[in-house]
C-alpha positions in Angstrom: -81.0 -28.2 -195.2 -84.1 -28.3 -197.1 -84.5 -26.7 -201.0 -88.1 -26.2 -202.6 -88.0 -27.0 -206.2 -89.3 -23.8 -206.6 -90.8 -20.9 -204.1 -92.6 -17.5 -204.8 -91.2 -14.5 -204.1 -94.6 -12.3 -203.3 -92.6 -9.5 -201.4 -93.4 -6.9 -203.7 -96.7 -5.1 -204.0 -98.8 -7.9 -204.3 -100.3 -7.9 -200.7 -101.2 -4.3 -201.7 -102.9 -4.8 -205.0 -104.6 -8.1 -203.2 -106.3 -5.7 -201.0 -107.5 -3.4 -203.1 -109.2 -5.9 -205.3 -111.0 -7.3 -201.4 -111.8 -4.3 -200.5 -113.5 -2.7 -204.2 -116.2 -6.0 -203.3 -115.3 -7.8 -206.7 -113.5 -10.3 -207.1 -113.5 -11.4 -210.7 -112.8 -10.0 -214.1 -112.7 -5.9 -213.7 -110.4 -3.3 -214.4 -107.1 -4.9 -211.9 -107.3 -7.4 -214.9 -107.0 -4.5 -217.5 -104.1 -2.6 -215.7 -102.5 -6.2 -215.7 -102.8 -6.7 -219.7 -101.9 -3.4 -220.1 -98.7 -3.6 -218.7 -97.7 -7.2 -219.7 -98.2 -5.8 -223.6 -95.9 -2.3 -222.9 -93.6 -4.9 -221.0 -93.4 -7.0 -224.4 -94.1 -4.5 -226.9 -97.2 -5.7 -228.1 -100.2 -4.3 -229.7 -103.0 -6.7 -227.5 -102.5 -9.0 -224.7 -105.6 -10.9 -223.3 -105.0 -12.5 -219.7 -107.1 -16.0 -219.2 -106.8 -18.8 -216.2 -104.0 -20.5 -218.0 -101.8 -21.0 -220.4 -103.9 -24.3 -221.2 -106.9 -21.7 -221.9 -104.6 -19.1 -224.1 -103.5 -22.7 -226.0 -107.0 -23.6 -226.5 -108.0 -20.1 -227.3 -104.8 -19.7 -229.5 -105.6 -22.5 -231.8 -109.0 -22.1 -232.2 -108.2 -18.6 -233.3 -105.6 -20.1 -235.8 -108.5 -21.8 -237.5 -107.0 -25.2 -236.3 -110.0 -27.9 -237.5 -110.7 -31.2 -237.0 -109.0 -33.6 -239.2 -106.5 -30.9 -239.3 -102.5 -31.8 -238.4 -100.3 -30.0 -236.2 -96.5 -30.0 -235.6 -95.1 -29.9 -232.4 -92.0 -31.5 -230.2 -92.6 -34.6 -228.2 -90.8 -33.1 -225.2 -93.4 -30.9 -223.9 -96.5 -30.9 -221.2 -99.4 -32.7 -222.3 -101.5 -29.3 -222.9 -99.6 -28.6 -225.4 -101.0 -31.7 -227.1 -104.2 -31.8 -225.2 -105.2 -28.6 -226.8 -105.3 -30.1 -230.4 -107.2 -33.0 -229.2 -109.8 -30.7 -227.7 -110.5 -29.4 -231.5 -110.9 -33.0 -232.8 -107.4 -32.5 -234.6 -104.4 -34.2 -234.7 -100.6 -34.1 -233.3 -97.9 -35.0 -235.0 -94.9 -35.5 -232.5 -91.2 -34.5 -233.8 -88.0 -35.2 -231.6 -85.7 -32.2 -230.3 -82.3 -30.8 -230.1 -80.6 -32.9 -227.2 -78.9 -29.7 -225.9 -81.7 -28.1 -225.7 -85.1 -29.6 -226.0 -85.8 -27.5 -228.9 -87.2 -28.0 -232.3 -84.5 -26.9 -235.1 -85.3 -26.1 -238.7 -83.1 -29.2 -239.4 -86.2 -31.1 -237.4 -88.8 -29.5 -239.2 -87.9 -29.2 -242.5 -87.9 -33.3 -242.2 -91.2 -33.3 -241.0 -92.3 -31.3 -243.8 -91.2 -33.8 -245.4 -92.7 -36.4 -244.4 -95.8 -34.4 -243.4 -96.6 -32.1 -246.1 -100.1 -31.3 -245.5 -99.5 -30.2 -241.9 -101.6 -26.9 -240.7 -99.9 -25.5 -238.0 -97.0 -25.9 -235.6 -97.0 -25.1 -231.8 -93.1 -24.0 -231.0 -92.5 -24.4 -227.7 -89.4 -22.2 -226.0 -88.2 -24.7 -223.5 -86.3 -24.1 -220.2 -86.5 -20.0 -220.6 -84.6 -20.4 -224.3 -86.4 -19.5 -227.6 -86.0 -21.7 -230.9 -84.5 -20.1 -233.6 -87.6 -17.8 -234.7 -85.2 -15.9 -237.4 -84.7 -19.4 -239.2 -88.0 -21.2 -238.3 -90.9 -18.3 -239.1 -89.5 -18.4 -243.0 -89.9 -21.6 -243.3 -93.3 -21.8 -241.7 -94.2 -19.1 -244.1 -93.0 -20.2 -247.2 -95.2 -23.9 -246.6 -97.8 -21.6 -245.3 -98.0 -23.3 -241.8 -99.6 -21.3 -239.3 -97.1 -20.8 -236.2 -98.9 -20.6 -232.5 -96.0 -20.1 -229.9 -96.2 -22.1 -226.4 -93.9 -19.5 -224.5 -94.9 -21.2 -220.8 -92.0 -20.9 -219.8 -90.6 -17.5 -222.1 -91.4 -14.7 -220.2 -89.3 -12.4 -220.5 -87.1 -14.7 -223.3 -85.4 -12.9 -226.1 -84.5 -14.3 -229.5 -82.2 -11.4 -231.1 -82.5 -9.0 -228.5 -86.4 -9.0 -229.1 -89.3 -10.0 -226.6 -90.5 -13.5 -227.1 -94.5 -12.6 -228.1 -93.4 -10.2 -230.7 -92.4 -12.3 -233.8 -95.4 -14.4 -234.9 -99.2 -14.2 -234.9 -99.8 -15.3 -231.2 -97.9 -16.2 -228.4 -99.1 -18.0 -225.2 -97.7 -17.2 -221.4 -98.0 -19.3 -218.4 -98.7 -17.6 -214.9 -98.8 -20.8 -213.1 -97.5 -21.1 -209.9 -93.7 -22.1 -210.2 -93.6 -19.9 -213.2 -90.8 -17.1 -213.5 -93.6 -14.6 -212.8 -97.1 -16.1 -211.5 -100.5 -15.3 -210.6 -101.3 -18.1 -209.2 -102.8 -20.1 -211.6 -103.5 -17.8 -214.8 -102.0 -17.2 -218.4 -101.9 -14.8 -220.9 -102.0 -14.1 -225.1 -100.4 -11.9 -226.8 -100.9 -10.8 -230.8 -100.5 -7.8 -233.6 -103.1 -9.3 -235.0 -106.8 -7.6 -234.4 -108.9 -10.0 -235.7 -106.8 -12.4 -233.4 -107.1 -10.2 -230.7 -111.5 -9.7 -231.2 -111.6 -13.7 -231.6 -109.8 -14.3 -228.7 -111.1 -11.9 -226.7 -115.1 -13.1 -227.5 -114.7 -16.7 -226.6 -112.5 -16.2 -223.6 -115.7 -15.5 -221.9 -118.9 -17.7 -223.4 -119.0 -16.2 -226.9 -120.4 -13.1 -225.5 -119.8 -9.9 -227.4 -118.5 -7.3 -224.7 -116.8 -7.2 -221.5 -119.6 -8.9 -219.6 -119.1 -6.6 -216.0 -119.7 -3.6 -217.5 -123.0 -4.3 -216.7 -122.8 -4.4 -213.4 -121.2 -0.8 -213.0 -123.9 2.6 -213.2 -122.0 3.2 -216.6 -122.4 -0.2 -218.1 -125.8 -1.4 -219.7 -127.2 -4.2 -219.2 -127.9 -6.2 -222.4 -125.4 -8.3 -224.1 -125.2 -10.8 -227.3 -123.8 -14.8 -227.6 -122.2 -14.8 -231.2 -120.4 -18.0 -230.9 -120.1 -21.1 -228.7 -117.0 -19.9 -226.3 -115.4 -21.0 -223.1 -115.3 -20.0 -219.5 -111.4 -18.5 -219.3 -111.0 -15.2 -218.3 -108.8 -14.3 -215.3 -110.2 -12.8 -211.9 -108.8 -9.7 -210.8 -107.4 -11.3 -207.7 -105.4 -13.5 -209.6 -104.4 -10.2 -211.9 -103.8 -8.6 -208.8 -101.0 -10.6 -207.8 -99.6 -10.7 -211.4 -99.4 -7.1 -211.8 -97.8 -6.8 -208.8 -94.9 -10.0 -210.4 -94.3 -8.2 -213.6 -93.3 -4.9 -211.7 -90.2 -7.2 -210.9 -90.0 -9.5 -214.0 -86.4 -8.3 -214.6 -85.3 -8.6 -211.4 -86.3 -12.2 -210.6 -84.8 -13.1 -214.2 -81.4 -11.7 -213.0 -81.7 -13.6 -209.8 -82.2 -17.2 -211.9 -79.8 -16.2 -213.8 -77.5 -16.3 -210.8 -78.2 -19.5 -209.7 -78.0 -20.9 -213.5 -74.1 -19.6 -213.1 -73.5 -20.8 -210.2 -74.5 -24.5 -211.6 -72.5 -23.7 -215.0 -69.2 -22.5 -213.0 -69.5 -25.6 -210.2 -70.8 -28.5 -212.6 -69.2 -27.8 -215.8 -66.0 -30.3 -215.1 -68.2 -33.5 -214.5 -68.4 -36.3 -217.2 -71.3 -37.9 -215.6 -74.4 -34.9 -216.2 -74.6 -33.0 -219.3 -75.3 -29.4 -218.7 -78.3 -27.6 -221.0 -76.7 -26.1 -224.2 -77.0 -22.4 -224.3 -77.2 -20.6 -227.7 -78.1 -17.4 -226.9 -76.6 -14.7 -224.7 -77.3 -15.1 -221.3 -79.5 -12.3 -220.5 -81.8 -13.5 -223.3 -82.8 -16.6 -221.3 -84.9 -16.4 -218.6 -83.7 -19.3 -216.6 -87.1 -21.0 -216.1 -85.9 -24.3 -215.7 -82.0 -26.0 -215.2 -82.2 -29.3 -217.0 -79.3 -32.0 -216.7 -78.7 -35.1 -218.2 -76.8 -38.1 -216.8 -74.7 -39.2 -219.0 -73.4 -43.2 -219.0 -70.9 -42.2 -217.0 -72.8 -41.8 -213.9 -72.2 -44.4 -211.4 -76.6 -44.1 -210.3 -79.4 -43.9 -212.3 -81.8 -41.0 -212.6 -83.9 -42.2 -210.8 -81.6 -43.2 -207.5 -79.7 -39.8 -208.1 -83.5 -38.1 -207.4 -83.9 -40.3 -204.3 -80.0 -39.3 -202.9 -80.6 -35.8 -203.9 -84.4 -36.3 -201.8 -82.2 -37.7 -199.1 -80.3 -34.8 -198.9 -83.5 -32.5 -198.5 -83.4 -31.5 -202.0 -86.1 -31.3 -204.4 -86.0 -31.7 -208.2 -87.9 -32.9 -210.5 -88.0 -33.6 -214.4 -88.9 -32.2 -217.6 -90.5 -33.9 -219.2 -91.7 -37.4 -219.4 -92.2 -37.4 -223.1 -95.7 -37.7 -224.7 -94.6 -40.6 -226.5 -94.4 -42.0 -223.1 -97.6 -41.5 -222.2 -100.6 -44.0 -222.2 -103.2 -42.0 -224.4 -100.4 -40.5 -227.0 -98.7 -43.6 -227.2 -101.6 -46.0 -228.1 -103.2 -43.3 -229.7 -100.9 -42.8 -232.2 -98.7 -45.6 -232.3 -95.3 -43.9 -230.9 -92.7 -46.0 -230.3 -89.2 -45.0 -228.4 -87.2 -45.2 -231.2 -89.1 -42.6 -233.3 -87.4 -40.1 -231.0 -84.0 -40.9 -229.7 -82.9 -37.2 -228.6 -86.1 -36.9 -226.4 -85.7 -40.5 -225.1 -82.2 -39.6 -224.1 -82.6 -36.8 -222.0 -85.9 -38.0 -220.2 -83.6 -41.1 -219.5 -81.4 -39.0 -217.7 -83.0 -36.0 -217.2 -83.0 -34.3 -214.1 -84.1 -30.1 -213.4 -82.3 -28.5 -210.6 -84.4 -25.8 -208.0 -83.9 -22.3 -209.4 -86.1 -19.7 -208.3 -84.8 -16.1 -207.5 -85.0 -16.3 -203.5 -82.4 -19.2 -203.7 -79.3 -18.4 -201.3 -75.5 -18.6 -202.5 -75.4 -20.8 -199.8 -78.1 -23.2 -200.8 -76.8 -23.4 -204.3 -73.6 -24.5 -202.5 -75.4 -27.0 -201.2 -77.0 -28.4 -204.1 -73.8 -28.5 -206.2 -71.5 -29.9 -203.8 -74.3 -32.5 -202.9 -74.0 -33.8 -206.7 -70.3 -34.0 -206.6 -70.8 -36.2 -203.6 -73.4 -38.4 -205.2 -71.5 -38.6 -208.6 -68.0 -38.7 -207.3 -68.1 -40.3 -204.3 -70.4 -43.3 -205.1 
């Protein structure tokens, strides 16, 4: 048997949509990219959402908005992707790196009200939802507010997370989504951002596309005019319709391919909850509020392999995994950077030790779960 790490379900309408974008003759930014934003705000229950070619670009764009400077400090956990930390470093500012939860990957306020600490002076903090879980927003947006520390959410993986029965994207000043290609909804490669805010909203939505000052194809339609205006120094990030295409044909099933993960994720709670050698992820929400983007394990010392050999049995096996994340304090250009060592982060460096994320996607078979489950028993039981 062979299991993908992750595989698209594109059986809805998105063949459909596809088409129609091919067959109006354009092929970038245009109304399908609208009808996509459109719907991804009523989906959340948002005021604005602004779709861009990644969640990289709605970081960028995010933070730049925030007024994020250079010489300017900005919170955020060490067990992340690099764009997260990448995006800073594009504005000439600065990351500082806190540890996580080892349940969950998550910031707490415990962790950040040490930071504050210790970092006083900090501008902003990127909270990253890890895995499909939120942090604690109810506990972590007052204290943000009350050391005035502007909050940008990295929800990558968060669509559609809830924290207290409410849509990840609707609690602070901008929220960032990831479309990328294993993501719980995709559109290929692509992102999206999400605010209340309008001046937010006119920033963003000026230097998604070179500074200019309107929505650049009008003026290739007979109702659009011609002339347009550069007001600042922006980027090249807006998403094609093709790509929308295929997302608003994803987000017409959002729902149901979150109810599917989250029938794989029982299957690996009810089947691997008895071993002593794996951690499973802690979950501290109710189930329906995650939305099962990733299923991270830990070994613990009791496995007889190491993470690495239980990868290369499970590979063996024809199963693909893979791991989230190789820390940033692990990596070349943070590390010597910045000066990180190991030890400034011992929850992180515990859980990328051992840390292992199972396939989940919502075409996966009972019998393929099966598979997987009874395939780590083997390796950890059997060795």
């Amino acid at each position: 048997m062979n299991i993908a790490f992750s595989k698209v379900d594109c059986s809805g309408r998105e063949l459909e949509y596809v088409t129609r974008v091919i067959r109006s003759g354009w092929l970038t930014t245009a109304t399908m990219c609208s009808e996509f934003e459109k719907k991804f705000a009523e989906f959340i229950g948002v005021k604005y959402a602004l779709a861009v070619n990644s969640c990289t670009a709605a970081l960028h764009l995010a933070a730049d908005a925030m007024g994020i400077k250079s010489g300017d400090k900005v919170f955020m956990p060490v067990m992340t992707f690099t764009a997260t930390a990448e995006i800073v470093r594009y504005l000439n500012a600065d990351p500082v790196f806190l540890d996580v939860d080892y349940g969950t990957s998550l910031i707490t306020p415990e962790i950040l009200e040490t930071a504050i600490k210790q970092y006083p002076n900090v501008k902003a903090i990127i909270l990253v939802h890890y895995a499909g879980q939120s942090v604690d927003l109810s506990k972590i947006l007052p204290i943000c507010n009350r050391h005035h520390i502007k909050v940008i959410e990295d929800a990558a993986h968060a669509f559609p997370t809830k924290h207290n029965e409410q849509y990840i994207g609707t609690f602070g000043n901008i929220t960032c989504f990831s479309f990328y290609a294993n993501k719980t909804i995709t559109t290929g490669e692509g992102g999206m951002i999400v605010t209340e805010n309008e001046d937010i909203y006119k920033r963003v939505k000026c230097m998604r596309l070179h500074g200019i000052n309107r929505d650049i194809w009008d003026r290739f339609t007979t109702s659009g005019k011609w002339e347009y205006d550069v007001i600042a120094p922006g980027f090249k990030y807006n998403m094609p319709d093709i790509n929308a295409a295929i997302g608003l044909a994803q987000i017409e099933r959002a729902e149901e391919f979150r109810i599917e993960r989250e029938r794989c994720a029982r299957h690996y709670f009810n089947e691997l909850k008895i071993l002593q050698e794996l951690n499973l992820p802690t979950l501290q929400c109710h189930w329906h509020e995650h939305s099962w983007h990733l299923f991270p394990i830990v070994l613990t010392e009791k496995s007889p392999v190491t993470r690495d050999e239980f990868i290369k049995q499970l590979n063996a096996r024809g199963i693909c995994t893979s791991v989230h994340y190789k820390p940033l304090h692990r990596m070349t250009y943070y590390r010597t950077q910045y000066n990180l060592l190991p030890e400034n982060f011992p929850k992180a460096e515990c859980r990328w030790q051992g840390g292992v994320s199972l396939p989940i996607f919502p075409l996966m078979t009972n019998e393929e779960l099966h598979y997987v489950t009874s395939s780590i028993k083997d390796i950890l039981l059997n060795q």
